[in-house]
N, C-alpha and C positions, 0 to 999 in steps of 0.2 A: 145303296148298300156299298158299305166299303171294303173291299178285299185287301186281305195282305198276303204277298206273293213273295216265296223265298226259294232260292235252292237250297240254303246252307241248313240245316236242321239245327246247329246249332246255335241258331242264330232267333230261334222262335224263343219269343217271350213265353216262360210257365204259364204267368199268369192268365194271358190271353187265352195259351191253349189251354187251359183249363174252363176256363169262360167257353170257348164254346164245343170242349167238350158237354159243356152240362145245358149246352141247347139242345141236344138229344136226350127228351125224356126216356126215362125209365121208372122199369119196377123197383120193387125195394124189397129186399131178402134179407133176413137173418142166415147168414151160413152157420152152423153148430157142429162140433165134434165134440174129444175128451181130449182133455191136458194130460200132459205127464203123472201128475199125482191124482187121476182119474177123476178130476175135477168137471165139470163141462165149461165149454168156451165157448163163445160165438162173438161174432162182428156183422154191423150191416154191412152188405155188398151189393151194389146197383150191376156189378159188370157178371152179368150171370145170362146164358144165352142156349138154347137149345142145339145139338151138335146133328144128333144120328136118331133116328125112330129104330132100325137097325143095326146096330144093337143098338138099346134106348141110350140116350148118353148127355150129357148135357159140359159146358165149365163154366167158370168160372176164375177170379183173380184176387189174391193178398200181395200188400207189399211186403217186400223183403224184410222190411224193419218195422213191420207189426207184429206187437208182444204174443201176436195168437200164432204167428205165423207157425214154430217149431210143432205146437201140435197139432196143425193140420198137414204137416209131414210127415209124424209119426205115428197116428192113429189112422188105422185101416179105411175105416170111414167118415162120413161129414151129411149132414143134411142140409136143404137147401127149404127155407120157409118163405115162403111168397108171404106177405103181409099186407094187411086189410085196409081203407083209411079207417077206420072204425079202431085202429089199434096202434096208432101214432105215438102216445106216450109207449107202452111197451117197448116198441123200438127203439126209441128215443135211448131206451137203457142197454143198448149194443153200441149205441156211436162212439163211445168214451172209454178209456180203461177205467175199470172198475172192481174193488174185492170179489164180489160176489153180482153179475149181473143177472143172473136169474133168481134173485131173490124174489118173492112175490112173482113171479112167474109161472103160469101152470104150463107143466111140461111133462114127456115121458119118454122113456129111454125103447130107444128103437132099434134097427138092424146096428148092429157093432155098440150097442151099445149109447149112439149118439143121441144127443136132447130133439124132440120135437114138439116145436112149441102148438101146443093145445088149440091157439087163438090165430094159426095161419090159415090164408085163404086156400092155400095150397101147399104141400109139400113134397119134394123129392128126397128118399134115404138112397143115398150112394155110398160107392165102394171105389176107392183113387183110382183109377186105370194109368195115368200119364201125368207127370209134371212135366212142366215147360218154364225153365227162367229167362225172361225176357226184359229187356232194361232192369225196371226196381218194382218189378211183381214178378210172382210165377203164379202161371194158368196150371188149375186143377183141372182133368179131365175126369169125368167122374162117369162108372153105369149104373144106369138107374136100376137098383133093386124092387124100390116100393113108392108106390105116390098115393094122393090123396089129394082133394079138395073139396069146395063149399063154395055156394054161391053168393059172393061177396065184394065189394067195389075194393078194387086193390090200391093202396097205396102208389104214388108217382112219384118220381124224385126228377126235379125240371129246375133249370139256373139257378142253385145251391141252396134251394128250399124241396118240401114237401108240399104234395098238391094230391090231389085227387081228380078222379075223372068227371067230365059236366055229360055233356047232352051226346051220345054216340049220332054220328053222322050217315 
């Protein structure tokens, strides 16, 4: 194995760290709120993470210069949808800017208001508690109002594909 050793930060290649950023699998989440013209938004987000059981609380992160970003500043709340591998296209229609991404979408409006989509394995309805801008995202700190789930193989997002889970060890 080859390592690359720096001190300078500035000095790390994107693309590498990005490369192995995305050697640490992850889930895969639709995050959802409302836009300005009370529209609903959502984007896939893998960097979603459990914080506090007391009080329940989880975050999450958008870049600064994602179109969705302003309304999930200015809507009270946001839902986090854990996603299924059973429901890979669905998602597939949050990766991209899009007119209308919950089109053919079954969904329904939940605490503030926000989409929850019908077809997640799980889902958390939160209320902002904390923003944090950090480089070129800010971390949502959100408390959990409402959850839910179903027993279902979750979608994984691992070296800049989707995957699913094989054989538990």
């Amino acid at each position: 194995m080859h390592a690359t050793i720096t001190t300078e930060p500035d000095l790390i290649d994107a693309r590498k760290l990005r490369d192995v950023f995305g050697s640490f699998a992850t889930g895969v989440t639709v995050v959802t709120s409302i836009g300005e013209n009370g529209a609903p938004v959502g984007l896939v987000v893998n960097s979603f993470s459990s914080v506090s059981l007391d009080p329940p609380q989880i975050l999450w992160s958008i870049g600064l210069s994602s179109p969705s970003h302003k309304a999930f500043c200015t809507h009270p709340g946001f839902a986090v949808n854990v996603m299924g591998a059973d429901h890979k296209d669905e998602t597939m229609r949050f990766c991209t800017p899009s007119e209308d991404k919950f089109k053919d979408v079954d969904w329904w409006a939940g605490n503030h208001g926000v989409p929850v989509l019908s077809n997640a394995v799980a889902t958390l309805e939160c209320e902002t508690e904390k923003r944090i801008v950090s480089g070129d995202h800010e971390i949502f700190i959100g408390r959990v109002l409402r959850v839910d789930s179903r027993d279902a193989a979750p979608l994984i997002f691992h070296r800049g594909q989707f995957a699913q889970l094989g054989q538990s060890l």
